[in-house]
N, C-alpha and C positions, 0 to 999 in steps of 0.2 A: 595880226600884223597887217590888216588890211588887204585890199587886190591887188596892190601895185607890187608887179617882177621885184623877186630879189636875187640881182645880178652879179654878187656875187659872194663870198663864203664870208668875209670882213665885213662886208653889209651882213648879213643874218649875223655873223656872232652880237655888231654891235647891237641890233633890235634886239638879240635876245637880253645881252648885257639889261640894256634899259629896261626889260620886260623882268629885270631879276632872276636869270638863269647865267651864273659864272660857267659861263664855258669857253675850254679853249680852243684853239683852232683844229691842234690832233684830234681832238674829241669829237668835233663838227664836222673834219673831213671825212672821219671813219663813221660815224652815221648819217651822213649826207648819202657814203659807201653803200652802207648796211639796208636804209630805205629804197635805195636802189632810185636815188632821184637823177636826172638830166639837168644840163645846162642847154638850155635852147636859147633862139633870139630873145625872148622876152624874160629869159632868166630861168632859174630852178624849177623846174614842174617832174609830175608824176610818169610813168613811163605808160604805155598808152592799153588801154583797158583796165585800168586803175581809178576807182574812183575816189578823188579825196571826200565825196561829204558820208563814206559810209563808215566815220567812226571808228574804223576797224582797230582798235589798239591792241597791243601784245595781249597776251594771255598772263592772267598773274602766274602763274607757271615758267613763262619766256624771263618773264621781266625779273623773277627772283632767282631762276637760274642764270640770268647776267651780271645782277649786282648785290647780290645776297651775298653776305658772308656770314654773320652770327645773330641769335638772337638770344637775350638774357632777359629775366623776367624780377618783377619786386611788385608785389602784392599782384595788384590788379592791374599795371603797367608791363609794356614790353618796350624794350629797347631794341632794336634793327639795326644792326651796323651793315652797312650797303659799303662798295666802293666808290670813292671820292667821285661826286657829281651824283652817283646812283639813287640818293635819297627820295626826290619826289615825283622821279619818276614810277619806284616803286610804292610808295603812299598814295600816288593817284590810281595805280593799279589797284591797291588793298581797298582806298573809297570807294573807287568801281565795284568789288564786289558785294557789297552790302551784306557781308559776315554781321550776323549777331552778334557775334562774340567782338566788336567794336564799336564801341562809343567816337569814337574819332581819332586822325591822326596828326600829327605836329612834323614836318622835314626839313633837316637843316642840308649839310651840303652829302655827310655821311651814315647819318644820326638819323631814324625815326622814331620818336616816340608813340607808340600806338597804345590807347587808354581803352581799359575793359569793362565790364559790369563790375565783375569782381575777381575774385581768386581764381575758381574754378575755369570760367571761361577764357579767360587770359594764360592758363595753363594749357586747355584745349587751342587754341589758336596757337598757342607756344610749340607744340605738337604739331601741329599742320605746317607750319612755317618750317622748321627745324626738315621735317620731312622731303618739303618742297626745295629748300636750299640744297639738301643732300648729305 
């Protein structure tokens, strides 16, 4: 999004808008919340001893127990039903962890399709994810 302050929650929703993340404002303000970000003079920043460049992302564990809901499988395919918005944020967690048992994933806004080698390992994954959702 570049360096330049974003000053306020309608400026981020629209960047993200244009960046292709629909989200709404409830959605924004309560993870704006949850990050635990400030409104300073020059706009949203981190809270202090926080460092943005260390990558730190949820844990695929956090992120599936927020928007996990079901997973169904057909052959060597799994389907992820996340809730509404929850989809790529959970697909970039599953990329994150470089599982074998993933050839790649596809996220739409609810919907992930995760693609496997084949039967077996797409079962096993099927297993870990089901586990991890609860």
């Amino acid at each position: 999004m570049g360096s330049a302050g974003v000053t306020s929650q309608d400026e981020l929703r629209r960047k993200l808008v244009r960046l292709g993340f629909d989200v709404t404002q409830a959605t924004l303000s309560r993870d704006i919340h949850e990050m635990r970000l400030y409104k300073g003079p020059n706009g949203y920043a981190l809270p202090n001893g926080v460092n943005e460049e260390d990558d730190d992302l949820p844990s695929i564990r956090e992120v599936l127990a927020s928007f996990g809901l079901k997973v169904k499988q057909a052959q060597n395919q799994l389907v992820l039903i996340t809730t509404n918005g929850g989809a790529q944020p959970v697909a970039l967690a599953i990329d994150h962890e470089d599982w074998e048992e993933v050839v790649g994933t596809i996220a739409g806004d609810d919907t992930i399709l995760i693609i496997c080698p084949d039967h077996k390992r797409a079962a096993t994954l099927r297993a870990r994810l089901e586990e991890i959702i609860g």
